[in-house]
GUTI-365811 format. One record per residue (C-alpha): residue number from 0; x, y, z; residue in three letters. Coordinates in steps of 0.2 Angstrom, whole numbers. Example, Ala and Ser with C-alpha at 12.3 -4.5 7.8 and 13.67 -1.06 7.14 Angstrom:
0_62_-22_39_ALA
1_68_-5_36_SER
***
This chain:
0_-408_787_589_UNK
1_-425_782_585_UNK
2_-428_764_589_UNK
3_-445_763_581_UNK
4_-455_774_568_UNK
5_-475_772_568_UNK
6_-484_781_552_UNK
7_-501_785_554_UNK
8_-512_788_541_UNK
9_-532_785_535_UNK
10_-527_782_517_UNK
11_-518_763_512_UNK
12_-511_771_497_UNK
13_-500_787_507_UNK
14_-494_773_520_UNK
15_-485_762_506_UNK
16_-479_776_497_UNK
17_-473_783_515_UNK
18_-468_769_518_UNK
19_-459_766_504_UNK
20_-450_783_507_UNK
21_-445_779_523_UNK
22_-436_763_516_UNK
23_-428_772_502_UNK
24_-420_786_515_UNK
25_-413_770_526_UNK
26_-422_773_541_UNK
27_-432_758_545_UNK
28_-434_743_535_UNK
29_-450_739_541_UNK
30_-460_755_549_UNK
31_-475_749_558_UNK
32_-491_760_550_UNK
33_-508_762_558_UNK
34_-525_769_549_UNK
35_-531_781_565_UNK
36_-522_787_581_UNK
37_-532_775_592_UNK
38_-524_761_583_UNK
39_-507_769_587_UNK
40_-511_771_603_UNK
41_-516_755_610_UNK
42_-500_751_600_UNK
43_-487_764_611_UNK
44_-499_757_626_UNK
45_-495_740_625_UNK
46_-476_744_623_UNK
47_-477_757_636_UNK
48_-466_747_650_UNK
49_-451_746_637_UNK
50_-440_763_641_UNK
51_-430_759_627_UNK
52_-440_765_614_UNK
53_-440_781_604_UNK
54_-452_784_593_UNK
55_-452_794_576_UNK
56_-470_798_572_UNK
57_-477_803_556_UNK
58_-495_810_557_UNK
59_-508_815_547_UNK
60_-523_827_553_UNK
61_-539_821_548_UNK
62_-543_804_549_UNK
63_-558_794_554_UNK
64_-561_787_573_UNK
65_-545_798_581_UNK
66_-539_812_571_UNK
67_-518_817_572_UNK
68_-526_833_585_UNK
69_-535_819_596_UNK
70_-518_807_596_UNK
71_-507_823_602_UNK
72_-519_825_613_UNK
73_-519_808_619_UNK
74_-499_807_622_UNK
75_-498_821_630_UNK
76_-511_820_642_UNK
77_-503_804_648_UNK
78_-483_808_647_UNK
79_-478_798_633_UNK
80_-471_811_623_UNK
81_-454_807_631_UNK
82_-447_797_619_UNK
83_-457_803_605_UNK
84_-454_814_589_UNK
85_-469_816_580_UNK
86_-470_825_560_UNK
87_-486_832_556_UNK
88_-487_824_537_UNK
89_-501_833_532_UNK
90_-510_837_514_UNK
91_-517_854_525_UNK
92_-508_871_519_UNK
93_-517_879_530_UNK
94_-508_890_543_UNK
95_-519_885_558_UNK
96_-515_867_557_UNK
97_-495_872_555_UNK
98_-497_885_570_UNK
99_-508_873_582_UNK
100_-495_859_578_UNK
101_-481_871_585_UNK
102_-490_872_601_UNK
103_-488_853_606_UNK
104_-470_849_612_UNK
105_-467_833_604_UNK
106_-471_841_587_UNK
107_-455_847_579_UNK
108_-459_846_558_UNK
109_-474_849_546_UNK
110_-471_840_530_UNK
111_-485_841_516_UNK
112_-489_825_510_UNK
113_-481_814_500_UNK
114_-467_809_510_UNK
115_-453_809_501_UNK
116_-434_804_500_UNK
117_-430_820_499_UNK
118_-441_828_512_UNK
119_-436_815_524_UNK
120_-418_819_524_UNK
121_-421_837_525_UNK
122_-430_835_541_UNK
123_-414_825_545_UNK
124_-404_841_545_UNK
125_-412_846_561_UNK
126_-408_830_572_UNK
127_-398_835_586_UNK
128_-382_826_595_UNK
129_-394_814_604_UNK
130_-404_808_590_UNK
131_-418_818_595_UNK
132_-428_829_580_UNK
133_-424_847_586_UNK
134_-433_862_577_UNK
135_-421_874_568_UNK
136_-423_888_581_UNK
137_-416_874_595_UNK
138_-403_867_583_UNK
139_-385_870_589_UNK
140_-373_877_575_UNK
***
């Protein structure tokens, strides 16, 4: 199961409300948030030497000194998508964003933004038998 979920979004507003939801679906009481993936980052960084992690990542796209396209960038270049689930949490419809998200493997949701109660535990009816986020094509019936 998810030991830890980071939010990552420019705007303070969308990470209370996100945060907010996330409390109300029961899934952290205290979600760390972060205003750009750099800031996330030197956070999973400085953590990096504790295995015992797993990380449920909500991220937005655009944001202001690393974007959410920078941040996947980031973990996957250095391998620290292991232990980590990351939700695109995006107020982009467009079908680029969702079909370039798709092509990183720690990706496995797009959720337009505002998080909700109700979106969350939706996404929760994809987790898998070890507590990892599977997309519904993976998902074992």
């Amino acid at each position: 199961m998810f030991t830890e979920i980071l939010l990552i979004d420019d705007d303070f507003v969308t990470l209370r409300l996100h945060k907010i939801a996330i409390q109300k679906a029961e899934l952290a009481a205290d979600p760390q948030t972060f205003f750009n993936g750099k800031e996330a980052i030197e956070y999973i960084v400085k953590n990096e030497n504790n295995n015992d992690k797993n990380y449920l990542i909500f991220l937005d796209i655009n944001m202001p000194v690393m974007n959410g396209w920078g941040f996947l960038d980031y973990v996957t270049e250095h391998n620290f998508t292991q232990n980590m689930s990351v939700v695109m949490a995006s107020s982009s419809v467009d079908m680029a964003d969702k079909q370039k998200a798709e092509s990183y493997n720690c990706v496995v949701g797009f959720i337009e933004k505002p998080l909700s109660k109700t979106a969350i535990s939706n996404l929760f009816d994809t987790i898998g038998s070890d507590g990892l986020i599977l997309p519904h094509y993976l998902k074992a019936s």
